[in-house]
N, C-alpha and C positions, 0 to 999 in steps of 0.2 A: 291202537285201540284193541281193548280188549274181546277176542270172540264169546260170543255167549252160545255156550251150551242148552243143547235142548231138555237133557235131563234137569237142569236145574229150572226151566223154566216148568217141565214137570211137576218139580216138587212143588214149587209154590202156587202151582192151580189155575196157572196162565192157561189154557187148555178148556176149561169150562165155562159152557154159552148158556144162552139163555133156553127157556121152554121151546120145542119145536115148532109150535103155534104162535110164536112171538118173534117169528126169525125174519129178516128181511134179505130176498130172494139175490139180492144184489151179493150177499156174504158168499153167496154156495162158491167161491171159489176157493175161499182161506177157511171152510168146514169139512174134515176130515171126515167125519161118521157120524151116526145120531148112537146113541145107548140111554137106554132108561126116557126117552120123551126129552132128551135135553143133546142140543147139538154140541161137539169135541170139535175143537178148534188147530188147524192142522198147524204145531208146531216147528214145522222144518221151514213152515213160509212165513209165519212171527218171528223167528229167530235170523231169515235174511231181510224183513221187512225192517227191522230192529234193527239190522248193522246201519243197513243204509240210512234209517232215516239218523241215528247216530253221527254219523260221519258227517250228512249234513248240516246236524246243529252243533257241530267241532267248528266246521267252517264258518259257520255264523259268529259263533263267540269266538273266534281267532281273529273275524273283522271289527272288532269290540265292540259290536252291533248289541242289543239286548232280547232276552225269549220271555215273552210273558206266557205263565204258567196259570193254569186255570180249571180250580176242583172248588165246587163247593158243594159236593156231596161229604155225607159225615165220614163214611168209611178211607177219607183221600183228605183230608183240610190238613190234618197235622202230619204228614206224612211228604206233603208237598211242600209247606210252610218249613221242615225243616230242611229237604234236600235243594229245595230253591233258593233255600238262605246260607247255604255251605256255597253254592256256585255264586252268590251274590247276583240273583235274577230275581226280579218284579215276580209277584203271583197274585190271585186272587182265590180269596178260599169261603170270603163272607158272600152276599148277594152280590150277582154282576150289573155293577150299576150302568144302567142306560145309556148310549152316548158314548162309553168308555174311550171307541176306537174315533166312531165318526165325529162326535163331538168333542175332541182331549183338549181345547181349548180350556171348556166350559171346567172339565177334571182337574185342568192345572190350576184354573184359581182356586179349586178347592182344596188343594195341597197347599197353595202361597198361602191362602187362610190359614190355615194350620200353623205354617211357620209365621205365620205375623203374630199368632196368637203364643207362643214359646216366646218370642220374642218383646211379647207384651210383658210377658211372668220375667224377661229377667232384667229390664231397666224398671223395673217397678210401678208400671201406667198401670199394672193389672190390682195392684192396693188399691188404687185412688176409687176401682168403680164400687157401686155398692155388692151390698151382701145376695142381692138377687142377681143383678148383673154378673155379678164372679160365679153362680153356681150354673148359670145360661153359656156361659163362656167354657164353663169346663163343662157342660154334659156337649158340646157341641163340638169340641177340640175331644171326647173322648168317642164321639159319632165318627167324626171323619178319622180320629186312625182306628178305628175296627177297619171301617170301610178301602180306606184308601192309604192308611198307613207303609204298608207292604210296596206299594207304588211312588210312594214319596221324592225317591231319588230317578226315575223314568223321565226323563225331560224330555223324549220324542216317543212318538210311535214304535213298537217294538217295530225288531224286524222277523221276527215269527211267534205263532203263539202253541203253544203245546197243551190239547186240552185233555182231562179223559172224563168222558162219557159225554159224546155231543149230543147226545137227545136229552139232554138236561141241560148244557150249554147251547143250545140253538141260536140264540141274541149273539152270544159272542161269535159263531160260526158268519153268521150272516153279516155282522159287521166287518169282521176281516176279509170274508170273501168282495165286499162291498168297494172295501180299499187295496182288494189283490196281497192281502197277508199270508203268505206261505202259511200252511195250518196243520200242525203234526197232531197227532190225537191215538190214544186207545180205541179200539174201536171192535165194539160187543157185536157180537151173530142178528144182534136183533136195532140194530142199527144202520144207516146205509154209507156205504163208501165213499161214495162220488164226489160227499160233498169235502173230504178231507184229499191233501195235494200228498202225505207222506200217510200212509195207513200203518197203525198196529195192531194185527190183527191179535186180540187179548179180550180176558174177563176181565170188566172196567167194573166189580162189585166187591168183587174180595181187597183187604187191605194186604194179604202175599206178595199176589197178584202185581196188584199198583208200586207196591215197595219195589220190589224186582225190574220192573219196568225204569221206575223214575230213576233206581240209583243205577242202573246202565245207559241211561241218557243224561243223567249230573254227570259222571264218572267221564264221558265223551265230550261233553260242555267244560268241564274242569280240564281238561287234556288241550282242550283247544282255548285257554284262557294262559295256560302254561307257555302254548307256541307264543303267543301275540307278546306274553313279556315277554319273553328269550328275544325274536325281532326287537322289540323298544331298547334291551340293556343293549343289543348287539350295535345300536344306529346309535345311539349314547356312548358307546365306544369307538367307533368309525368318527364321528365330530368331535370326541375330545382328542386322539390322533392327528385329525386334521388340525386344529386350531394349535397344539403344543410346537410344530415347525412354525406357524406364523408370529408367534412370542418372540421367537428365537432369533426372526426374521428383523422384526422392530427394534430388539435390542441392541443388533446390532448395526442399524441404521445410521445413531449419532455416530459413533465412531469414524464409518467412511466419510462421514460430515465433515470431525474433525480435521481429517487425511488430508481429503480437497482442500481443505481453508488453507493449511501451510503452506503450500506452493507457492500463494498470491499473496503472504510476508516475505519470501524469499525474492519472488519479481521485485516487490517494491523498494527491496534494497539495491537488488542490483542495479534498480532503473535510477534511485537516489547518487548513486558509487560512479553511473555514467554520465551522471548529469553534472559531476563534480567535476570529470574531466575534459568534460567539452566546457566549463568554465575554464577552469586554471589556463586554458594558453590566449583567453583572451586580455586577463590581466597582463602577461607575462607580455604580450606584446603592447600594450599602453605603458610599459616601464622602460621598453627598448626605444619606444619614440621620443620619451623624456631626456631620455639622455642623447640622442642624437641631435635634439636637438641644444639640449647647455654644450654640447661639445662646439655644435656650429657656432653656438655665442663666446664662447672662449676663442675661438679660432678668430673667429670678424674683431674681438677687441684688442687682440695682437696686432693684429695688423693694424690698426686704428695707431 
């Protein structure tokens, strides 16, 4: 994993907080100075906050566990929507709907709708309704993917969710913390800490800022997505090893088959070859009696 430099979190403005009057008391330990009425954000503790919680969401996406991401501020929607779509992670960028975490039953039907409703447009049930019915059907299938599109493929509960600017996402804070959801987050001078489990401490206003941020936690996400293949081709190699000796094993099964059977033609002959001799001398001696006794009849009519 890649270390991140302080200078560059520098350059991109990671470093600037909010109005000093707007700051919440809990930050003074990740605010470096105040200049100008605006608190400086102390970058040498962003920059170890950032490895770690990095390395964390390596280890989650190596469990092929899923991070849902979560900006629906304007300066962060398309910026998060693309680097969450390169790691192939869930996000939300439109309104956070209600229930998402504690209710995802109530979510998931609304996703199988979606797919029932594709599903309608291509065996052709979606002709048969009428001309009101098809424009209710598509303003509704194009409701739910603004909405929940992005999410489609989420079939559980993520296992963390990575938000920036929690005082705008409050609902989703409180729902995760609800159900014990690890919750990684940017986290502005005028916001409070406590409530997030991994802290970054960052300007969650600037799109620099946010870019810088996201593509050093994709970037550790992609890394630990790379591990979990490497393990899968490596156990896909380990079993096909195993199974190529037991091929080898079966092919050669019949053969010993064969082996064994030949012996028990060769008894059979021999026990045939022995049984022929233990006849032949009982003949031999029913031919000796015959004659002894036409001899004894020759002999008695001599004398006669």
């Amino acid at each position: 994993m890649a270390l991140v430099e302080v200078k560059e979190l520098l350059d991109s403005g990671v470093h600037f907080g909010h109005l000093t009057r707007k700051w919440d008391p809990n930050m003074a330990p990740y605010i470096y100075m105040e200049r100008n009425g605006i608190h400086i954000i102390n970058l040498y503790k962003t920059a170890a906050k950032l490895e770690e919680a990095s390395e964390a969401l390596s280890k989650i996406a190596a469990s092929g566990r899923k991070i849902l991401f979560v900006a629906t501020k304007k300066q962060a929607k398309d910026i998060v929507s693309e680097k969450a779509g390169n790691v192939n992670m869930p996000y939300i960028t439109e309104r956070w709907p209600g229930g998402m975490l504690t209710n995802f039953v109530t979510i998931r039907k609304a996703v199988k709708k979606m797919a029932s409703i594709d599903r309608m447009k291509k065996d052709g049930t979606f002709l048969t309704l009428s001309k009101k019915e098809r424009l209710q059907v598509d303003r509704l299938r194009a409701k739910l993917e603004k909405n929940l599109g992005s999410i489609s493929e989420m079939t559980r509960l993520p296992a963390a969710l990575f938000v920036i600017d929690i005082k705008r996402e409050h609902i989703a804070i409180k729902e995760a913390q609800k159900l014990n959801i690890p919750i990684f987050a940017m986290v502005d001078t005028n916001s409070d800490p406590r409530q997030v489990d991994y802290v970054i401490p960052a300007n969650d206003d600037a799109s620099k800022s946010i870019e810088k941020i996201l593509t050093n936690v994709t970037d550790s996400i992609a890394e630990g997505l790379a591990v979990r293949k490497a393990e899968k081709d490596s156990k896909e190699a380990e079993k096909a090893a195993t199974e190529a000796p037991k091929q080898e094993k079966t092919e050669e099964a019949p053969k010993t088959e064969k082996v064994a059977k030949e012996p028990k033609v060769e008894k059979t002959k021999e026990a045939s070859k022995t049984k022929k001799v233990i006849e032949e001398p009982k003949v031999k001696k029913t031919t000796k009696t015959k004659a002894v006794k036409k001899t004894e009849k020759a002999s008695k009519e001599e004398k006669k």
